[in-house]
C-alpha positions, 0 to 999 in steps of 0.5 A: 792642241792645250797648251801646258798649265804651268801655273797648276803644274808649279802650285801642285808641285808647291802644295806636294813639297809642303804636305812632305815638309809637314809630314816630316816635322810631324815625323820628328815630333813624334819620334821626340815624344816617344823617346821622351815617353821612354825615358820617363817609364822604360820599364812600363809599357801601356800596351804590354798584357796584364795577364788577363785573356782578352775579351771577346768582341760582341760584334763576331 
């Protein structure tokens, strides 16, 4: 019978707590600029239609 790999087992368990710890810190920055972005502008939105019908895409 193998015996348990503790090492791997710990550096897996260190390497998932810091890509959630990343994420996070990515989270807030993200939700920090939005809520700057929207007090800059509040009434206008980049994704909001101009009033022209799209085009239609050349690939279908």
């Amino acid at each position: 019978m193998a015996t348990p790999n503790y090492g791997y087992e710990k550096r897996q368990k260190e390497l998932a707590k810091k890509r959630k710890k990343e994420d996070k810190l990515k989270a807030r920055a993200e939700r920090k600029a939005g809520h700057a972005d929207d007090e800059q502008s509040p009434d206008t939105d980049a994704d909001a239609p101009s009033g022209e019908p799209a085009a239609p895409n050349p690939g279908n």
